[in-house]
C-alpha positions as CSV (number, residue, x, y, z in Angstrom):
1,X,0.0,0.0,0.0
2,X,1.2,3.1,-1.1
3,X,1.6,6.3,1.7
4,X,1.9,10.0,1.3
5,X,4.7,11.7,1.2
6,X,5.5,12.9,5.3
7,X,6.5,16.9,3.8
8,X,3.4,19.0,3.0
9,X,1.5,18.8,-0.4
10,X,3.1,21.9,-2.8
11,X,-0.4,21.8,-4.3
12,X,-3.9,19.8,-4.0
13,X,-7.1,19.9,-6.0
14,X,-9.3,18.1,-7.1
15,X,-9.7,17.5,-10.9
16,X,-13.3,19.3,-12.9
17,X,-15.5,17.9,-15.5
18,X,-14.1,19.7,-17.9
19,X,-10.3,18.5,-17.1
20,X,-11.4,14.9,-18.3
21,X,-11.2,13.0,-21.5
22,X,-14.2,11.3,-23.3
23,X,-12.9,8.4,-21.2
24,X,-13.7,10.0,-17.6
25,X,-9.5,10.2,-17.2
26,X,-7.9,13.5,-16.3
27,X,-6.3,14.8,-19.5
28,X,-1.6,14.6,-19.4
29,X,-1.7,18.3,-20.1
30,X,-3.8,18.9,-17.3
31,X,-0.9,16.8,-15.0
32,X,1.7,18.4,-16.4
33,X,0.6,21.9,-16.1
34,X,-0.3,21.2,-12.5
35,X,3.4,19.6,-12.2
36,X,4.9,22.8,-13.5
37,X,3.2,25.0,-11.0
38,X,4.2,22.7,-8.2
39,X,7.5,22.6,-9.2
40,X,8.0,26.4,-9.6
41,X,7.3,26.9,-6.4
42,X,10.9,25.6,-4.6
43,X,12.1,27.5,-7.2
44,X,10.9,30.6,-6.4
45,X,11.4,30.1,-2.7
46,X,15.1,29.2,-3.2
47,X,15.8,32.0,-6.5
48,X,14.0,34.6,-4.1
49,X,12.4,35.9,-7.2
50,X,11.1,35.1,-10.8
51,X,11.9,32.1,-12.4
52,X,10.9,30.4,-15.9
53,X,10.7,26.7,-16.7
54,X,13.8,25.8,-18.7
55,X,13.0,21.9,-19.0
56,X,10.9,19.0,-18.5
57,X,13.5,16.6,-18.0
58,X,11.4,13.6,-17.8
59,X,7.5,12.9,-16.6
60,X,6.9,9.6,-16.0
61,X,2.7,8.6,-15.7
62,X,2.3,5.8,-13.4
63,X,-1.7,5.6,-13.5
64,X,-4.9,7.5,-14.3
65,X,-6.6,10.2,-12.5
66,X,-10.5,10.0,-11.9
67,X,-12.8,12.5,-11.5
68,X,-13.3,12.2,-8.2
69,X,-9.4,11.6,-7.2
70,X,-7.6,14.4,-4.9
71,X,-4.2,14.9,-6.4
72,X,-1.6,16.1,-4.5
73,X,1.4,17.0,-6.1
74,X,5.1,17.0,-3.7
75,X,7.9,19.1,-5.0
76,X,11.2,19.4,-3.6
77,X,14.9,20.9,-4.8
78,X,17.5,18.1,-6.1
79,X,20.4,20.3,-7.4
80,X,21.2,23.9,-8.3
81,X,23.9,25.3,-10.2
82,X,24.6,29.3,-10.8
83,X,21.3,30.1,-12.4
84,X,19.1,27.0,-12.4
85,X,18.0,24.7,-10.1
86,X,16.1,20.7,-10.6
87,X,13.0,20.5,-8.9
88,X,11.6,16.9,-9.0
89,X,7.6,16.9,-7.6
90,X,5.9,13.4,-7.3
91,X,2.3,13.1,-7.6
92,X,-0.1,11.0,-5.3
93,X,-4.1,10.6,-5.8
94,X,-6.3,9.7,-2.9
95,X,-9.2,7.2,-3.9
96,X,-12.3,6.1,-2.9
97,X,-13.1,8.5,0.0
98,X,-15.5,5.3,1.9
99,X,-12.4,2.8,1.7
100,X,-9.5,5.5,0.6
101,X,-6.2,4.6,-0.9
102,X,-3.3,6.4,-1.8
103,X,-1.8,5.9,-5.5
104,X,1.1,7.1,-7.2
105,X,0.3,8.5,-10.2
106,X,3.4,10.1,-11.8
107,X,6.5,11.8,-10.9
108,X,8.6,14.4,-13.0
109,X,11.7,16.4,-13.0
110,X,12.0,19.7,-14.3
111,X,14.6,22.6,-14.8
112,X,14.0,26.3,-13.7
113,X,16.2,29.6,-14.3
114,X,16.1,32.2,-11.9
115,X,15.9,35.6,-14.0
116,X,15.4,39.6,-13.8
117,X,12.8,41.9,-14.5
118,X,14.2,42.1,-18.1
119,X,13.8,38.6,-18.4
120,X,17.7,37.5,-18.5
121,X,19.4,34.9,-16.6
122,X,20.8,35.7,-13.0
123,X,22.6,33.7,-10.6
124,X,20.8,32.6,-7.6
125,X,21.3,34.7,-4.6
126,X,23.4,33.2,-1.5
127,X,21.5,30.9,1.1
């Protein structure tokens, strides 16, 4: 049986009608959009500022989301260099509020670059 994640959710919500395929499944671009937010936000925390998504490194789905499945999406720093930083964020559903259950639905890794109010690179400041 799979668990949650012991740190705190990044983000949580629950999927709408109009997030689903013809199939009643939440639609990837829907996932990875909500990966993206949840991964900018260790980014911005740790760049003290404004950041833009460099790369998806790799996003990995492990199993559907339903309708009625709250996703909770865990994002956390890996490594940072000068400028950019890897966030990976995993991505958990919780099932069947009578008898819940906890599934891992996908898990992705993605690149962010701290920048200026011109939009250029910068390095990230001291911790």
């Amino acid at each position: 049986m799979t668990a949650l994640p012991r740190d705190e959710p990044v983000l949580r919500v629950l999927p709408l009608p109009k997030d689903l395929n013809a199939a009643g499944d939440v639609f990837g671009g829907w996932i990875l959009s909500h990966i993206d937010l949840a991964g900018v936000v260790p980014a911005v925390r740790r760049a003290r500022g404004r950041v833009v998504t460099l790369a998806v490194n790799g996003c990995t789905f492990r199993a559907p989301i339903f309708k009625s499945d709250l996703v909770s999406f865990y994002a956390r720093l890996v490594r940072e260099g000068t400028t950019s930083m890897t966030v990976e964020v995993e991505v958990y559903c919780e099932r069947d509020p009578q008898s819940p259950f906890i599934v891992k639905v996908a898990d992705a890794s993605l690149t962010y670059v701290a920048i200026d109010d011109s939009g250029r690179k910068r390095p990230l400041p001291p911790q």
